[in-house]
C-alpha positions in Angstrom: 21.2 3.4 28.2 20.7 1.3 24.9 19.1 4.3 21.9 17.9 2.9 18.5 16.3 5.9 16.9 16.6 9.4 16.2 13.6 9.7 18.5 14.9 7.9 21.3 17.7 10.6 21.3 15.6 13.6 20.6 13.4 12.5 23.9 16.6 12.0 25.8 18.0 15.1 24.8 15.0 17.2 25.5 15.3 15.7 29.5 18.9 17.3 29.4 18.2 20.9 30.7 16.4 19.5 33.8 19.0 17.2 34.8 21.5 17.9 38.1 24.5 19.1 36.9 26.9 16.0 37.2 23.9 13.6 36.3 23.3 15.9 32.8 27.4 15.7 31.9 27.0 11.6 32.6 24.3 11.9 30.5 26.2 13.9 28.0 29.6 11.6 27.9 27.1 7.9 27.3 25.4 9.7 24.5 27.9 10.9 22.5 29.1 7.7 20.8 25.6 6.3 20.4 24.5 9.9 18.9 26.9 9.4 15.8 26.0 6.3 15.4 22.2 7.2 15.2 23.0 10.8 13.1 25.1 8.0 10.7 22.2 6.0 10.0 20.2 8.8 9.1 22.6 10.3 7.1 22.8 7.3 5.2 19.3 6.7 4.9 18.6 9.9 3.5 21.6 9.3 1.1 19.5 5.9 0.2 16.5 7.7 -0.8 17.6 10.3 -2.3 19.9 7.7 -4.8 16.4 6.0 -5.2 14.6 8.9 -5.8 16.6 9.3 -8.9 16.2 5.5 -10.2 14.3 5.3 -13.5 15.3 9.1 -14.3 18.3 9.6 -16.9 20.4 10.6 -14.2 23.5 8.6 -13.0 21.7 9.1 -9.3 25.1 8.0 -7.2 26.5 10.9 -9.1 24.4 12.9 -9.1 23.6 12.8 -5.6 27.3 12.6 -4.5 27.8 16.7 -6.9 25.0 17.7 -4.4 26.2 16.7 -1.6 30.0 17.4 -2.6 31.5 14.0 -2.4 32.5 11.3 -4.7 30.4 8.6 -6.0 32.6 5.7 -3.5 31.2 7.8 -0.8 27.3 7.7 -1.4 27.9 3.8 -2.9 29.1 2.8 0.9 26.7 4.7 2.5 23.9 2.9 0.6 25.9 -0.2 0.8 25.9 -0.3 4.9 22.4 1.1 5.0 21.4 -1.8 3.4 23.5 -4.0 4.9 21.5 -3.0 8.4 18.6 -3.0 7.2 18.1 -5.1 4.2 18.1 -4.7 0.8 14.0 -4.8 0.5 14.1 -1.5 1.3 
């Protein structure tokens, strides 16, 4: 089972409830690693555009995103830093 998106998981989990019992935990165990991986991304892609959001405003925007979300600015500067790093800084 190879899952890319958000979607991908969404549509898998949705099959879960209809699944035999030992099948559905199978299931279960294979997507648990690949579902923080894919929750990660987002995270961190929502943490990109937020910090973007803020360019051009007089806001320091990895601070200021970082006091909203209760972290400290290291921790929204990685998560852009491997967001772009996977997808390319053109975005």
């Amino acid at each position: 089972m190879t899952l890319t998106t958000l979607d991908e998981l969404i549509t898998i989990l949705s099959t879960l409830p209809g699944l035999p019992p030992i099948e559905r935990a199978r299931t279960v165990r294979s997507l648990a690693q690949k579902s923080r991986a894919i929750l990660g991304d987002v995270g961190e892609q929502a943490i990109f555009e937020a910090v973007h959001e803020m360019v051009g405003t007089h806001k320091s925007s990895h601070r200021e995103v970082a006091q909203e979300l209760g972290v400290v600015p290291a921790t929204v500067n990685e998560a852009v830093v491997r967001y772009r790093r996977r997808h390319g800084s053109c975005h």
